[in-house]
N, C-alpha and C positions, 0 to 999 in steps of 0.2 A: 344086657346093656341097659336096659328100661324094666321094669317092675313098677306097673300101678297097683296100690291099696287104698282105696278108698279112694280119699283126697290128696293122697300121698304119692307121687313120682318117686322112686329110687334109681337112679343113673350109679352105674357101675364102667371099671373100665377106663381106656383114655376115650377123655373127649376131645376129639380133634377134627380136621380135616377131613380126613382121611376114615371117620365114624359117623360124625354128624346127621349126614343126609339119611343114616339108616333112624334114626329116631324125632328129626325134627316134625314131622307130619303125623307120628302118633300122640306124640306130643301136644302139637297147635289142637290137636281136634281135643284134646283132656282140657286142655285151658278152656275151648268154648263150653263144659259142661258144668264147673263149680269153679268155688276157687279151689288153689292147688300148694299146693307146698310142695320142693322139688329139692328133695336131698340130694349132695351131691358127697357124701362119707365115702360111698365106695368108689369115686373115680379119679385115677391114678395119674393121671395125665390131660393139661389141657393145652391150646393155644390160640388164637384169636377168633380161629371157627366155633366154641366154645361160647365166646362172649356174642356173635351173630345168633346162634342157637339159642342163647336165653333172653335176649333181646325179641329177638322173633315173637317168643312164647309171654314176654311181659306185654307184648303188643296185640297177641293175639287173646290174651285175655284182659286187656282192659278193654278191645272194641265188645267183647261179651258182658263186658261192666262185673269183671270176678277180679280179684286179688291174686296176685302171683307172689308167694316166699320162696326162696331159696336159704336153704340149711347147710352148714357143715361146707360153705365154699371154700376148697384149697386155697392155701397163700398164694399159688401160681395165680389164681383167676383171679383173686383179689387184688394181686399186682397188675394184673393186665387192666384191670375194668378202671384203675386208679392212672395206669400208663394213658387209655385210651380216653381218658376224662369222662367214662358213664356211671362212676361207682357210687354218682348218686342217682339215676336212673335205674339200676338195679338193686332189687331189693335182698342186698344182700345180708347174710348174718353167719356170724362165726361156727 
């Protein structure tokens, strides 16, 4: 589900509900170390637990003063974050 390299998060998988809580917490803790770039190519599935999950981690690395990307966001997440008015909050890229 999670793959760190580097500076790089790979998320695989849905990201949902029902996933989430297995990777937000390793997550927030990579954000307090650098910044992070967080691809999201291999994940098959999201829904609005998805959008709290990288919110979380935009928040947990900016109190660390790092930069959070996200790469490769599904149209799905990109219609939700635009649904739920944060798609300029999230630093999102195709």
């Amino acid at each position: 589900m999670i793959r760190s390299e580097g500076n790089r998060l790979s998320l695989s998988g849905p990201l949902t509900i029902t996933t989430v809580a297995k990777v937000v917490e390793e997550g927030r803790d990579q954000m307090a170390e650098a910044d992070q770039v967080v691809d999201l190519s291999g994940v098959t599935q999201v829904d609005s637990a998805a959008l709290a999950l990288l919110l979380s981690w935009v928040r947990a690395a900016k109190a660390a003063g790092h930069k959070l990307s996200i790469d490769h966001a599904p149209p799905a997440l990109v219609s939700l974050a635009s649904l739920y008015d944060v798609d300029t909050i999230l630093p999102l890229a195709p």
